[in-house]
C-alpha distance (Angstrom), angle and dihedral (degrees) to the residues before:
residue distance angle dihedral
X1 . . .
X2 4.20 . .
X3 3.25 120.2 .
X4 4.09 106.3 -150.1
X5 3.69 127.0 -144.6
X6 3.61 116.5 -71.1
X7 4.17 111.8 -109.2
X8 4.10 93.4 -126.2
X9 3.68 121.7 176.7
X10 3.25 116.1 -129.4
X11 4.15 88.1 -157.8
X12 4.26 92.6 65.5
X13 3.82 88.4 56.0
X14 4.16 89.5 64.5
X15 3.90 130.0 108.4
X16 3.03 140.2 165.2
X17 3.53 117.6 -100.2
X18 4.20 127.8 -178.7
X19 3.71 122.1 -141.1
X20 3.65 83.0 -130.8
X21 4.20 89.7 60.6
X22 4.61 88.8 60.7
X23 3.37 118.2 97.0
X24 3.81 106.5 -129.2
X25 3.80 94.5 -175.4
X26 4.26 132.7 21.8
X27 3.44 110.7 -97.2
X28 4.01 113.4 -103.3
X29 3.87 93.6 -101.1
X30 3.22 126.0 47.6
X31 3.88 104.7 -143.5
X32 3.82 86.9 29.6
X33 3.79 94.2 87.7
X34 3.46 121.2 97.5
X35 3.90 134.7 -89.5
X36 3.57 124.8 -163.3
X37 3.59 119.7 -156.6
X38 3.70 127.6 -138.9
X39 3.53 120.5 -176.0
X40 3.99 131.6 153.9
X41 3.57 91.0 -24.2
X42 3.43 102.7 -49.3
X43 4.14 125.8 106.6
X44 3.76 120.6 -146.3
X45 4.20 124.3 173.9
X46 3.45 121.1 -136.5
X47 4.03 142.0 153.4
X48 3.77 123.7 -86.2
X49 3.94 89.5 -123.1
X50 4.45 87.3 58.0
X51 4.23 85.8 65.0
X52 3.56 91.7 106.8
X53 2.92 93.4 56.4
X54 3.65 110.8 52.4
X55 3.92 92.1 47.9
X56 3.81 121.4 116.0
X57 3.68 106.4 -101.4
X58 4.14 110.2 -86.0
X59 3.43 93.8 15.5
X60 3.69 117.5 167.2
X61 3.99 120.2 -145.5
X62 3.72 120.3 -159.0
X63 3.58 111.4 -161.2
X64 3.80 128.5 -170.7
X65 3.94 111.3 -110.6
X66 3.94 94.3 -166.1
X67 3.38 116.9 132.4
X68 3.95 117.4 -145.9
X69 4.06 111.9 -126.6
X70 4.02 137.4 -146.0
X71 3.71 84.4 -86.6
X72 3.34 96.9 164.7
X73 3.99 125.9 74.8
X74 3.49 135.5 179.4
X75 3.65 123.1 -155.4
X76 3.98 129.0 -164.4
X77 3.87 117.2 -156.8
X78 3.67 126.7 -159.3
X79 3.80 95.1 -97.0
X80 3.87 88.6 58.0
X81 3.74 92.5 -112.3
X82 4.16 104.7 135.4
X83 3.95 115.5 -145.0
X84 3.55 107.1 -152.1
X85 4.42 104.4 -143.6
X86 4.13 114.1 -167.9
X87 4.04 107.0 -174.3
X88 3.57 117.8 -137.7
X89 3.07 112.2 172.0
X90 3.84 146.8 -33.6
X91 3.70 133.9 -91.9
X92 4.04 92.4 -123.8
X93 3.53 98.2 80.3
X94 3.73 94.1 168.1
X95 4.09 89.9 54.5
X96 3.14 122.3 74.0
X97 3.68 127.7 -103.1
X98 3.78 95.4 -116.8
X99 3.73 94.5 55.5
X100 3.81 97.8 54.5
X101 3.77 92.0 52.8
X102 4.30 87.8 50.9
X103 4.31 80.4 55.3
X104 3.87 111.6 116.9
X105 4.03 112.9 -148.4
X106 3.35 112.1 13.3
X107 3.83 146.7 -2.9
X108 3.78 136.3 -166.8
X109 4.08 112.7 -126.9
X110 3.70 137.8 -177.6
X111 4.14 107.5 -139.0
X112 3.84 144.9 175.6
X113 4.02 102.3 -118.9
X114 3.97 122.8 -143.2
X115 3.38 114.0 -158.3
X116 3.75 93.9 8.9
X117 3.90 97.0 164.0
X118 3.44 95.3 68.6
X119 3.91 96.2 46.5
X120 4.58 94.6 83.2
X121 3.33 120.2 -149.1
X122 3.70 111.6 -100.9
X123 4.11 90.3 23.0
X124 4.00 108.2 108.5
X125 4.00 126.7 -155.9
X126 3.52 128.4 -117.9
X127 3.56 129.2 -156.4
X128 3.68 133.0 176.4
X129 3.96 109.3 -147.3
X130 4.03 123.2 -170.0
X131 3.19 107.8 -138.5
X132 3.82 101.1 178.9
X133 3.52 110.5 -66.6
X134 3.95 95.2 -16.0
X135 3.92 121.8 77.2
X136 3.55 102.5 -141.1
X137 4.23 115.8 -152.9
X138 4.16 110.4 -131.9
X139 3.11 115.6 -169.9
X140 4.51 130.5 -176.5
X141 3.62 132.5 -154.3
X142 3.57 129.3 167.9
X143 3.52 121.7 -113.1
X144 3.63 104.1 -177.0
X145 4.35 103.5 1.7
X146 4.03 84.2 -173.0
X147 3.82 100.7 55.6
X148 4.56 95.3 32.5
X149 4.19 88.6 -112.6
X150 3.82 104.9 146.7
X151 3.65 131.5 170.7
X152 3.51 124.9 -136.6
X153 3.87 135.0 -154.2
X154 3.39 145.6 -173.2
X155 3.96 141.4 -179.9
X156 3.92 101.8 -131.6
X157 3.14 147.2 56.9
X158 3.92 104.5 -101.9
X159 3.83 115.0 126.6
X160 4.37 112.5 -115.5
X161 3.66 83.6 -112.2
X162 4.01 87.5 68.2
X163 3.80 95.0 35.4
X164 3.53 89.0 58.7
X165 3.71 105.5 43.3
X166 3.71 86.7 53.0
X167 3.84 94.1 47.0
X168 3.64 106.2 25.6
X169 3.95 143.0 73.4
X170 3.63 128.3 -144.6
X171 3.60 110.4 -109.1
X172 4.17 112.1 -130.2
X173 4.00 119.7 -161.2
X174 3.42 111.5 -66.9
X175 3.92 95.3 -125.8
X176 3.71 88.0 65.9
X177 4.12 91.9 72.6
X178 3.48 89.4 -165.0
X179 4.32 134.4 117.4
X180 3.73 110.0 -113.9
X181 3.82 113.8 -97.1
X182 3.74 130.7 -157.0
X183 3.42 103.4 -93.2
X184 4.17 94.2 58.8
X185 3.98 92.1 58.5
X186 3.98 76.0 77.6
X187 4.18 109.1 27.9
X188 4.16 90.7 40.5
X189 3.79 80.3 71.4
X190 3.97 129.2 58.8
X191 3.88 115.9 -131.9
X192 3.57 99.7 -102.8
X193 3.77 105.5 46.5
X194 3.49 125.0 143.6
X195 3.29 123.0 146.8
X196 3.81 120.5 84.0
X197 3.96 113.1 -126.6
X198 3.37 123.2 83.3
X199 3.69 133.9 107.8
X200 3.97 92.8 -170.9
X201 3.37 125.7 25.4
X202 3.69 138.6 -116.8
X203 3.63 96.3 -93.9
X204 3.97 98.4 -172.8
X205 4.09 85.9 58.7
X206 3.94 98.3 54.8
X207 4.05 92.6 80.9
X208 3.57 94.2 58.2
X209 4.03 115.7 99.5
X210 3.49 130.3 -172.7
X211 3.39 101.8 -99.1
X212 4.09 85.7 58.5
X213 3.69 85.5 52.3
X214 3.87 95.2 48.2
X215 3.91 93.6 46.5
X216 3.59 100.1 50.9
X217 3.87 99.2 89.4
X218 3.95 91.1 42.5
X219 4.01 82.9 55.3
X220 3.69 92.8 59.7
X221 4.05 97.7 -103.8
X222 3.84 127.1 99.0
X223 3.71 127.5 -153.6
X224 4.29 148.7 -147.0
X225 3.27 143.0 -158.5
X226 4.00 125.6 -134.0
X227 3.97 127.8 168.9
X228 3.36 129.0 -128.5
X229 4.10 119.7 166.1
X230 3.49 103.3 -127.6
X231 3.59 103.5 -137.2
X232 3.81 133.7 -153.3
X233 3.96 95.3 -108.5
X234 3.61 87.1 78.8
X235 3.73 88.4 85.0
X236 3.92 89.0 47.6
X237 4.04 110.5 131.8
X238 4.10 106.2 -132.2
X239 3.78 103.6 -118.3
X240 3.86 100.9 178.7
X241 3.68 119.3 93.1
X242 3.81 77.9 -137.7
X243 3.82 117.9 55.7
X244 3.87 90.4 -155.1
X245 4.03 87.8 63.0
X246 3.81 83.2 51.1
X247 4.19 104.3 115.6
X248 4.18 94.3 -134.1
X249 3.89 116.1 -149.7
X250 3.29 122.2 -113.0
X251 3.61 124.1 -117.3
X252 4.16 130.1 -173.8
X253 3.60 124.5 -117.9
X254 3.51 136.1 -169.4
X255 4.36 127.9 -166.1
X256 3.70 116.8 -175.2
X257 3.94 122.0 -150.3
X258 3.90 87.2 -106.5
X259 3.57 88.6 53.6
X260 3.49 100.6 46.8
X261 3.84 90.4 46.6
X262 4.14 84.0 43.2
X263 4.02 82.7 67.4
X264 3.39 102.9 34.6
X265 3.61 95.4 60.4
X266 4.00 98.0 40.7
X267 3.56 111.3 115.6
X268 3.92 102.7 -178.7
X269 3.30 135.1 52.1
X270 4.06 123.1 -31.2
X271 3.68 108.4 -144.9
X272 4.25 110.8 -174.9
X273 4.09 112.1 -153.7
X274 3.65 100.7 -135.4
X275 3.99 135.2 -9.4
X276 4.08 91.3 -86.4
X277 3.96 88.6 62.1
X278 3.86 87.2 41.9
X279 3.96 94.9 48.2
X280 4.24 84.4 42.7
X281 4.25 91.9 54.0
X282 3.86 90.1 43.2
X283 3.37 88.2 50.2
X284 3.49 97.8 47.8
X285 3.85 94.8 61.9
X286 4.18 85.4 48.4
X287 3.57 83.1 57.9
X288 3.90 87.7 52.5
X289 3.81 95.4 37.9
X290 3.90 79.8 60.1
X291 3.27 106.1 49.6
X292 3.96 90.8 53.1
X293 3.61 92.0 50.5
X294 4.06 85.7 69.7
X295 3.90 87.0 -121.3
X296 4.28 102.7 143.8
X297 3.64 126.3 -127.3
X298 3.92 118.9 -110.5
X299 3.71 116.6 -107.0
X300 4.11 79.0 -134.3
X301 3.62 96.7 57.8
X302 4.27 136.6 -80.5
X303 3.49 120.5 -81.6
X304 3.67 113.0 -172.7
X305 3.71 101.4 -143.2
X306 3.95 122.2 -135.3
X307 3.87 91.9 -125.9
X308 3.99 92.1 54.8
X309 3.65 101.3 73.1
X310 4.10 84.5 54.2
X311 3.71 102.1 45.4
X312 3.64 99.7 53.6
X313 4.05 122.8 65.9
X314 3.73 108.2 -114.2
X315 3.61 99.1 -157.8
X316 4.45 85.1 68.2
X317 3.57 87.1 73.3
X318 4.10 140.0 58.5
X319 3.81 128.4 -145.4
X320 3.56 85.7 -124.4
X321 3.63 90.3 47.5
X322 3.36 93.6 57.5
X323 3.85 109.1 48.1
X324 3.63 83.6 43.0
X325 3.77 84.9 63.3
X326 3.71 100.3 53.1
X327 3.70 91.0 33.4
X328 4.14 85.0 58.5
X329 4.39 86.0 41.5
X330 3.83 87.5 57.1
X331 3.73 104.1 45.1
X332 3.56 97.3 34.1
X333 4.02 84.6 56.1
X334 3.95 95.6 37.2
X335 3.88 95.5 -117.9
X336 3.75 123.3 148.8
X337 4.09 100.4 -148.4
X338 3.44 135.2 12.5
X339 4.11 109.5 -111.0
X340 3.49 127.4 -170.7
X341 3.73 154.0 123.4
X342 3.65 130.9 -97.6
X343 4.10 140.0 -157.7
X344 4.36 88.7 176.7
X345 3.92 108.2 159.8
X346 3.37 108.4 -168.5
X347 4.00 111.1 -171.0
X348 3.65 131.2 141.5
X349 4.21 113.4 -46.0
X350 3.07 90.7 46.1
X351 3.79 130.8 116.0
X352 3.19 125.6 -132.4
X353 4.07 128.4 -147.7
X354 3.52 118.1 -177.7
X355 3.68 105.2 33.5
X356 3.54 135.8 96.1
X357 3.77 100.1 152.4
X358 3.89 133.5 3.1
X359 3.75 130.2 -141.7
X360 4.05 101.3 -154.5
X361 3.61 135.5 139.6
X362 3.68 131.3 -122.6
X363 4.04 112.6 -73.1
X364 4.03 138.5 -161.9
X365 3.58 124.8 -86.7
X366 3.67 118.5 -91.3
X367 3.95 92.6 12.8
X368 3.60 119.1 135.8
X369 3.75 85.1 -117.5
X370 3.68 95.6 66.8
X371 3.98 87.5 44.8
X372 4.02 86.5 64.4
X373 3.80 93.9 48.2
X374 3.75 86.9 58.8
X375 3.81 88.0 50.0
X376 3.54 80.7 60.5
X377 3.42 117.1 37.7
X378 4.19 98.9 18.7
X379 3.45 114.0 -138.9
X380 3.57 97.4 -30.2
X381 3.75 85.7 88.4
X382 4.56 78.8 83.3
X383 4.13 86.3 67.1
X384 3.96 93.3 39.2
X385 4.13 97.2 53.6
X386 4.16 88.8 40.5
X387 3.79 97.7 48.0
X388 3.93 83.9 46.0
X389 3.47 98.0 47.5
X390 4.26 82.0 41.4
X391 3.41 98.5 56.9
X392 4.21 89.6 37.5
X393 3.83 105.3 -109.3
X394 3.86 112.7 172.9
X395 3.44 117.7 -108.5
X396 4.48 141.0 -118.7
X397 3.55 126.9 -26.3
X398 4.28 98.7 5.1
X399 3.65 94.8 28.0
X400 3.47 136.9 111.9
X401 3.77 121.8 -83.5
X402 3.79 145.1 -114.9
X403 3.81 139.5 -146.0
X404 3.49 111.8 -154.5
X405 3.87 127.4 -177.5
X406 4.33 120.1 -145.9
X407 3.63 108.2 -100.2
């Protein structure tokens, strides 16, 4: 039996939402923002630093450990025209983000391009960088000037990661319309990030401090980390009158063993920090559904395709089933974490596996975000974004957040 993609319009997934209502700036605590609770119908408000507390008992969070990176580069040539470079993502997709931005020389990146008709084909870039003492020689070159893939060089031995924090900015939403400013070089990133990837970052995560972190085993819950590389399409405006013709970004993610095994043996409930570790878990049993369907893995890397998820029948297949699966894939082919790429759109018809509860902020009209709260919460999420915008909760990537229970 297939299931086919759900016809969604894009049109009942609109609100209307004041400038007033987005959060230019974090607030000045963390865990001092607020949460709204919904829960079986009913709303309740709280504080960010009462989560804890209004968990199920032995709930597990998985929060998103990506770390967002100095995506965005500006680059001056000699006739004082400035091309404007915004990194999405590399060329390696079966490598994981982190360990092209530890490469020494040169790496191979997919970008946005600013400016691009007055970067030639067959013309390269040059850019001194300063890093300390040392003036470091960067130099650009297209690799493929139709599809953005450009190759970058250098002549030393400093990792990308230092290149680019020397060279680069980190890129905030575009709906902010504002230059980044000291204090976001900290709050643009959650407490506990680590791994290098992202161009946004996962906004659900930045309330948490580390007293949060620290008390969640003394309140009864436990806690893991996954990756997924938040990647620019987030911000992507759904054109289609249909959401299911919408062409979803793809965004890398990356399950260790221990993490795997972390959900696998989880008996309560699963509680995702933000939609990026939702849309990683879902795709993680894809990934599983996959394997047991016999279909092979590409020498050039997995892509989970947005269409999967809909043709197969869910119901065939387990959770347990499935991270088996993988679990099997990676030990039987001595791998340490399972890395690939996904195009998972979750929207309303489809079923979700591991989550009970989500931990996400408040999002844009007709985004693809607010499509997967309604996956969640049905057409309740109507009452949730008016009460919020009632009672004068702030709004997307800064705002305040929201604990919302699967109807």
């Amino acid at each position: 039996m297939k299931i086919e993609l759900p016809s969604v319009s894009i049109h009942d997934y609109d609100y209307p939402l004041p400038e007033t209502s987005i959060a230019q700036h974090p607030s000045p605590v963390r865990d001092a923002s607020r949460l709204l609770v919904s829960k079986n119908g009913e709303i309740s408000h709280h504080r960010f630093y009462n989560l804890l507390d209004l968990l199920p008992a032995n709930s597990l969070l998985i929060f998103n450990n990506t770390r967002v990176i100095p995506a965005r580069i500006h680059l001056k040539k000699a006739t004082g025209a400035t091309i404007e470079l915004f990194l999405l993502k590399p060329l390696t997709a079966t490598v994981a983000t982190q360990i092209t931005m530890e490469s020494q020389h040169e790496v191979d990146w997919e970008c946005l391009v600013g400016n691009k008709k007055r970067w030639k084909e067959g013309e390269s870039l040059e850019q001194a960088v300063q890093m300390g003492e040392e003036s470091v020689s960067l130099r650009l070159d297209w690799i493929d000037r139709e599809n953005n893939w450009v190759k970058i060089t250098w002549d030393s031995a400093h990792l990308f990661a230092e290149i680019l924090n020397a060279l680069g900015q980190i890129p905030l939403p575009p709906y902010l319309g504002r230059d980044l400013d000291e204090a976001d070089q900290e709050r643009y990133q959650t407490i506990f990030s680590k791994e290098l990837g992202a161009v946004a970052a996962p906004t659900a995560s930045l309330h948490f401090t580390e007293q949060i972190i620290e008390q969640i085993p003394a309140k009864g819950h436990q806690s893991t980390f996954i990756t997924l590389h938040v990647g620019a399409g987030t911000f992507l405006p759904v054109k289609e009158d249909n959401v299911a013709h919408h062409p979803m970004h793809r965004e890398q993610l990356i399950f260790s063993i221990p993490m795997i095994e972390t959900l696998l043996q989880h008996q309560g409930p699963m509680v995702p920090v933000g939609t990026t570790a939702l849309r990683a878990l879902e795709s993680l049993y894809w990934s599983g559904v996959y394997l047991m369907e016999g279909k092979p893995i590409p020498a050039e890397g997995f892509v989970l395709p947005k269409e999967f998820a809909y043709q197969v029948h869910a119901k065939n297949y387990s959770v347990q089933e499935s991270l088996k699966k993988v679990l099997d894939y990676l030990r039987t082919h001595r791998l340490e974490q399972w890395v690939a790429e996904t195009e998972l759109l979750i929207m309303p018809g489809y079923p979700l596996h591991l989550c009970d509860a989500l931990i996400t902020n408040f999002h844009q009209p007709k985004s693809t975000l607010l499509v997967l709260i309604a996956a969640l919460i049905g057409e309740h999420w109507r009452k949730v974004y008016e009460v919020a915008l009632e009672e004068g909760y702030r709004f997307l990537s800064y705002g305040d957040s929201s604990l919302l229970f699967k109807k």
